[in-house]
C-alpha positions, 0 to 999 in steps of 0.5 A, a space after each residue: 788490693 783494696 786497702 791500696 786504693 784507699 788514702 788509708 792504705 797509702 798511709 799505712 804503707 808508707 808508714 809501715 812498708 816492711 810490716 805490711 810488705 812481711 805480712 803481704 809475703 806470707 799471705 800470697 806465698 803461705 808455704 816459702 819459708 824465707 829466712 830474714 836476711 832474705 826478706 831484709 835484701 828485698 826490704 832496702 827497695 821498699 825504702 825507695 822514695 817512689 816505692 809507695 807511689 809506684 805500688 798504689 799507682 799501680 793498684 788504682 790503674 789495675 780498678 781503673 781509677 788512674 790513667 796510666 802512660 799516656 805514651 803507652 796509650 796505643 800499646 794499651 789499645 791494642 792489648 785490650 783487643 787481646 792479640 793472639 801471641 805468636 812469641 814461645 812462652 811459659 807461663 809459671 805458676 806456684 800452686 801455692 800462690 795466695 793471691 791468684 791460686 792456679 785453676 785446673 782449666 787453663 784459660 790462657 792457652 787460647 790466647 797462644 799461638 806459638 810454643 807454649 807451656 803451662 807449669 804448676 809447681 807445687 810448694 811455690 807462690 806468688 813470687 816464682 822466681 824468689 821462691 823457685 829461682 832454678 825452675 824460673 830460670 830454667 823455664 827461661 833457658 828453655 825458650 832458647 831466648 837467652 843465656 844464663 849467667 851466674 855470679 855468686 847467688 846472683 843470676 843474670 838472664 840476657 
């Protein structure tokens, strides 16, 4: 996250988005054994021409070193003031995830109001729905808020 902050890391990642994005992959999801026609189908949005503008913006707005949507100024105020949530959610967490590894004590579910779940799953990292796509699935299914289409290896949730 900091090297993302940094001209340096805007550089290397432009420079070098597949490398660092590959290495990234195996750092925050340790365990998910992705085979490369996987990774390459994710690549091509790597070759977007905002994606590396899109990834240190959103870096540099998570230390609070750039503005974010001044339209979303509002909405922002009022997340800060942390609502409670009264919408049925299921927070999904890969218990390998290499970059923001589970705790035992569950400090989100204060904040919940309505139905609410929290599952760990074992084998599974930061990329939930790529590394555990039925489970994520059927988490969304379970809310009773929408409908699951399959075409091929494509799922489409709505």
């Amino acid at each position: 996250m900091y090297y993302f902050n940094t001209r340096r890391g805007e550089a290397g990642l432009n420079k070098n988005r597949k490398e660092l994005c590959h290495h990234i992959w195996g750092l925050w999801s340790p365990t998910w054994n992705f085979d490369q026609p996987t990774f390459e189908e994710t690549a091509r949005s790597f070759e977007n021409s905002d994606f590396v503008d899109i990834v240190v913006h959103s870096y540099r707005h998570r230390f609070g070193d750039v503005g974010g949507d001044p339209r979303l100024d509002e909405t922002e105020a009022k997340l800060a003031e942390q609502p409670d949530i009264s919408v049925p959610t299921v927070i999904m967490l890969g218990a390998d995830d290499g970059v923001d590894p589970p705790s035992v004590e569950d400090f989100d579910r204060p904040h919940f109001i309505g139905d609410y779940r929290r599952v760990i799953t074992r084998g599974t990292g930061h990329n939930y729905p790529q590394e555990a796509p039925r489970a994520f699935a059927d988490a969304v299914l379970s809310l009773g808020i929408a409908k699951l289409f399959v075409v091929s290896d494509l799922a489409i949730l709505v």
